[in-house]
N, C-alpha and C positions, 0 to 999 in steps of 0.2 A: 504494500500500500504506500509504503515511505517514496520508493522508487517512483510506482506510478504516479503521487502529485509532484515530481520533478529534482527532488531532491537528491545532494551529493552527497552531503555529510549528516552525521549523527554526535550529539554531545553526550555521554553515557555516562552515568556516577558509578565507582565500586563503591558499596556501604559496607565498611570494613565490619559493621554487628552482623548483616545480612550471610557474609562468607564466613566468618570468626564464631564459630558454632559453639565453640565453651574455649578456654584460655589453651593457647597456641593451635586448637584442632579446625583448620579451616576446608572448605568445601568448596573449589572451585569447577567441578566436574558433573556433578549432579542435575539433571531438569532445568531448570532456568537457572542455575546460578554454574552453567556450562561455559566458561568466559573463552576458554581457547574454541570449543565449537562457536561462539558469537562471533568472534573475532574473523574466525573461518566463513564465515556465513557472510561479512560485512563484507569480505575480498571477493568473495565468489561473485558480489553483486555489484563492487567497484566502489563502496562507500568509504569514503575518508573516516577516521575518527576521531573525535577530542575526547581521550580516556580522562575522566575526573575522580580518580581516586581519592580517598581520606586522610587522615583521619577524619578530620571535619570536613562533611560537602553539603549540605542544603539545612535549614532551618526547617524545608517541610517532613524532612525523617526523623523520624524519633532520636534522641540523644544529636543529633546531625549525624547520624549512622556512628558515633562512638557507640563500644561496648557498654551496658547498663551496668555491667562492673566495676566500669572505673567511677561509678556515682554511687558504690555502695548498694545497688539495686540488685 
């Protein structure tokens, strides 16, 4: 759909709580949180990317995607 209304590029957050599943044990490979198939899917289709990883990346995710851990939660 991104493609078809004419678009090149995609801006993408990593939400380091989203991948960081309990303290060091992360999950980059599983269903949607597949970042090298994403990454693959984004080339196959010609899309640029602006990868925005964390720590801190948006106000609208919880903690800004920090672990709830580091706030004692």
């Amino acid at each position: 759909m991104v493609k078809a209304l004419g678009l090149n590029a995609l801006s993408v957050y990593i939400f380091w709580n989203y991948h960081e599943l309990s303290r060091g044990v992360f999950d980059f490979e599983n269903g949607e949180k597949d970042l090298v198939g994403f990454l693959k899917l984004s080339q196959k289709y010609g899309f640029k990317l602006l990868l925005r990883p964390g720590p801190y990346v948006c106000a609208e995710w919880d903690f800004g995607g920090l672990p709830a851990r580091l706030f004692g939660i």
